[in-house]
C-alpha positions as CSV (number, residue, x, y, z in Angstrom):
1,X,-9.4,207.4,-102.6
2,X,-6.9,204.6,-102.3
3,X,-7.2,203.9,-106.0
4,X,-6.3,207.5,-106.8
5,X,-3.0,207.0,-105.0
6,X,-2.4,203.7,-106.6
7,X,-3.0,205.5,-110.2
8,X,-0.4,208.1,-109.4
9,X,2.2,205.4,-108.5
10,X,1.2,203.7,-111.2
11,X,2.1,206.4,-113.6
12,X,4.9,207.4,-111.9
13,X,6.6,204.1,-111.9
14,X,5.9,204.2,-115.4
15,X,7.1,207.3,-116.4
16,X,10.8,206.2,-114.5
17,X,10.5,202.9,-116.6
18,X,10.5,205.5,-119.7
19,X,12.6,207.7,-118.8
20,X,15.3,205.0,-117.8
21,X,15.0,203.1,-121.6
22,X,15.3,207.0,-122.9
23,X,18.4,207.4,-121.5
24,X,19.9,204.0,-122.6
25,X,18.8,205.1,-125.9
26,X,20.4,208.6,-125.7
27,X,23.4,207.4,-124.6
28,X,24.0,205.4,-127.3
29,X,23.0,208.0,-130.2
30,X,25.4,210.3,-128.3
31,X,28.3,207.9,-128.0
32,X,27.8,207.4,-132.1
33,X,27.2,211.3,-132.5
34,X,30.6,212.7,-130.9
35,X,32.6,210.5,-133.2
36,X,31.8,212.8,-136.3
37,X,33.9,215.9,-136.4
38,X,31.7,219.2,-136.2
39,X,33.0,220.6,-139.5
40,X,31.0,217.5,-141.5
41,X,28.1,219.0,-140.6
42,X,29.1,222.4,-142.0
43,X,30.6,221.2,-145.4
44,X,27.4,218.7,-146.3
45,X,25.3,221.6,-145.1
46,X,27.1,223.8,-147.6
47,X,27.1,221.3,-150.0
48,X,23.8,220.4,-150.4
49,X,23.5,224.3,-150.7
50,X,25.8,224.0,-153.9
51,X,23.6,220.9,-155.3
52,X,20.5,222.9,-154.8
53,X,22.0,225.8,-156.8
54,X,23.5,223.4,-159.7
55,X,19.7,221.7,-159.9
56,X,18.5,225.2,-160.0
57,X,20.7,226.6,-162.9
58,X,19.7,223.0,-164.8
59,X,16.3,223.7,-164.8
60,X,15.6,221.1,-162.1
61,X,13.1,224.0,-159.9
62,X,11.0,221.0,-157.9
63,X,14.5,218.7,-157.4
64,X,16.4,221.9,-156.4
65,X,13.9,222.6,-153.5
66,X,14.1,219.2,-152.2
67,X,17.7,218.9,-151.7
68,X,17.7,222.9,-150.8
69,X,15.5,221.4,-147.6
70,X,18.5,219.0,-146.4
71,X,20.4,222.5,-144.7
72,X,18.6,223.3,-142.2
73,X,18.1,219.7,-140.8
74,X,22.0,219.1,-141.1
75,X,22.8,221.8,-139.4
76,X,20.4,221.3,-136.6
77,X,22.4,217.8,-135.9
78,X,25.7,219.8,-136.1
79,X,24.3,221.7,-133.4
80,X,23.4,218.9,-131.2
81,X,26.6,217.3,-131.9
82,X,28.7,220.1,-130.9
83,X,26.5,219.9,-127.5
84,X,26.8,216.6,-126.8
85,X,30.3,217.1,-127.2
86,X,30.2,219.8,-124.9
87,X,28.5,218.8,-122.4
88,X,30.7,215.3,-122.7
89,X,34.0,217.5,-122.0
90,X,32.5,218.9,-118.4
C-alpha cells in the first residue's frame, strides 16, 4: 500500500509542476493579448468576410471557403481578449 500513496504524490506533485509552467505561460499570452484593442478583432473578422465574398464573386469557390474559415477563429480570440481584459480590470 505504501507505493500507492507514493504514486498519488507523485502525480500530484506533478500536476502542481504543470499547472505552475501553465500559468507562466498564460500570463504572458495574456499580458501580449490585452494590448490589442477589441474592435481589431471585429474589423479583420469582418474583413476576411469581405475577402471571402470578393474570391467568391471571382470565381475563386475553393479559395473563398478557406479564408471564409478565418471568422469564426478570429472572433473566438476577440472573445478571449475581451475576457482577459475583463477579468484584468477586477
Amino acid at each position: 500500500m505504501p507505493f500507492k500513496n507514493y504514486q498519488f504524490t507523485y502525480k500530484k506533485n506533478k500536476m502542481e509542476n504543470l499547472t505552475a509552467k501553465e500559468d507562466v505561460t498564460t500570463k504572458a499570452i495574456e499580458k501580449q493579448t490585452k494590448k490589442i484593442p477589441s474592435d481589431v478583432f471585429l474589423f479583420t473578422a469582418i474583413g476576411t468576410m469581405a475577402i471571402s465574398l470578393t474570391l467568391k464573386c471571382l470565381g475563386r469557390s475553393k479559395d473563398s471557403a478557406f479564408v471564409g474559415q478565418w471568422a469564426a477563429p478570429i472572433l473566438i480570440m476577440g472573445v478571449y481578449n475581451k475576457l482577459v481584459k475583463q477579468k484584468e480590470s477586477k
